[in-house]
C-alpha positions, 0 to 999 in steps of 0.5 A: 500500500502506498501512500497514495493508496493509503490516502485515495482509499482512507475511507474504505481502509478504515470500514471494517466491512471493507478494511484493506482485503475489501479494497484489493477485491474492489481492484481486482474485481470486473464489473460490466455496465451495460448502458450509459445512461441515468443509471450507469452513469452515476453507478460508474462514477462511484464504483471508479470511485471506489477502485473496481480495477476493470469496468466494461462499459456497453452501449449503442447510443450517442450524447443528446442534449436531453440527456444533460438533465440526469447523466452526469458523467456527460458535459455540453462538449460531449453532445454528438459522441459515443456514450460508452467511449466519453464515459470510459475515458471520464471514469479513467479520468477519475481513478489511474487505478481503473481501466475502463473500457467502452463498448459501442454497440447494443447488448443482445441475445446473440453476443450477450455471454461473449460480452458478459463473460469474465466479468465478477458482477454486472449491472443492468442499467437499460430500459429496453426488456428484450435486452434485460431479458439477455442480460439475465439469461447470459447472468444464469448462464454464466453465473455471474451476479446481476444487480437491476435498476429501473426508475421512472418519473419520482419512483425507482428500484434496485435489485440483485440476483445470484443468477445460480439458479438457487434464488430468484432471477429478474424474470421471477420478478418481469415474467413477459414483457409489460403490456404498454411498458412505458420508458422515460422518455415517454413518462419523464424522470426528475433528474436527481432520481437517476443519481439516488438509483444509480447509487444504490445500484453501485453499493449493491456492487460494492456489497457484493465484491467485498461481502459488506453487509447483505446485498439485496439478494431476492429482494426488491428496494422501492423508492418513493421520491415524492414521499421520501420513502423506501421499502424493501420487499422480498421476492421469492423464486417463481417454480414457473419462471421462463428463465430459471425454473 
């Protein structure tokens, strides 16, 4: 540990839930970030943040002008450019320990366990369900764990799943695509929700590479933005499931 070391990561070294073994696993640990966007922004800047040593970053899209207003690992110049790329080069940017590496293109069926492999946790950061639905069927799979988020409007939710058949998956909790499923840009989303969810999403990560306290691990966090409430929900293994019974 060098002092640089010492004085970057003080406020972990000190935890004892994390402490120094804690912070050599968040370096050595892989993490892919499927989606730039509100939540994988926020989650991005804090596990860089925090040293997780290799971060995947994979996405399609580009900068617009409507994104300024919750994804804050983008600035005005970045409009135009490729959302995976911007935001790897900002997350090494901001931790020299990091490597951060961008994916342009969209997650899918086909090439999801090719992209997926390999990496110690994934976090699901998309609003598109046929990519979710991917994503946790390359989790099973490979028997990676898998932390969710999703908000809308002034309400949002986190969740984590082992993703080795011995818990729920996420399609114990989205069986079949929602009938009429509505996505931000179609209902809006205050800005600062992003960053609530987003952050959540990256402590779930964090608990779960260092073993830190009990990750949400068949249970569901709702959050009321309006209220200033939360409430933790269990979800139980559906026998049913399409994915994993």
């Amino acid at each position: 540990m060098t002092p640089d070391y010492v004085n970057r990561y003080a406020r972990h070294l000190v935890l004892k839930e994390i402490g120094g073994a804690g912070q050599q696993a968040l370096l050595a640990a892989k993490v892919a970030i499927i989606g730039a966007g509100g939540l994988g922004g926020p989650a991005g800047l804090y596990l860089a943040a925090a040293g997780v040593g290799h971060l995947t970053i994979i996405d399609d899209d580009v900068v617009e002008a409507s994104n300024l207003q919750r994804q804050v690992q983008f600035v005005t110049t970045d409009i135009g450019m490729e959302k995976s790329t911007v935001m790897a080069d900002t997350l090494d940017d901001l931790n020299p320990d990091v490597k951060a590496i961008g994916y342009v293109g969209r997650l899918n069926k086909r090439n999801a366990e090719e992209l997926l492999k390999g990496h110690d946790v994934i976090l699901d950061g998309v609003d598109h369900f046929e990519t979710r639905f991917a994503i946790n069927e390359a989790a099973l799979t490979l028997g990676i764990p898998l932390v969710s988020g999703a908000l809308g409007r002034f309400e949002g939710q986190v969740s984590a799943f082992l993703s080795n058949k011995k818990g729920p998956c996420y399609r114990c909790f989205v069986p079949q695509i929602p009938p009429n499923a509505e996505t931000c840009s179609q209902v809006g989303v205050v800005g600062a929700l992003a960053g609530v969810i987003g952050s959540m999403m990256a402590l779930e990560v964090i608990k779960i590479i260092t073993g830190a306290g009990e990750p949400l691990i068949g249970k569901i966090w709702l959050f009321d933005g309006l209220k200033a409430q939360a409430r933790t929900i269990s979800l139980p293994q559906d026998p049913n499931c399409p994915a994993c019974s």
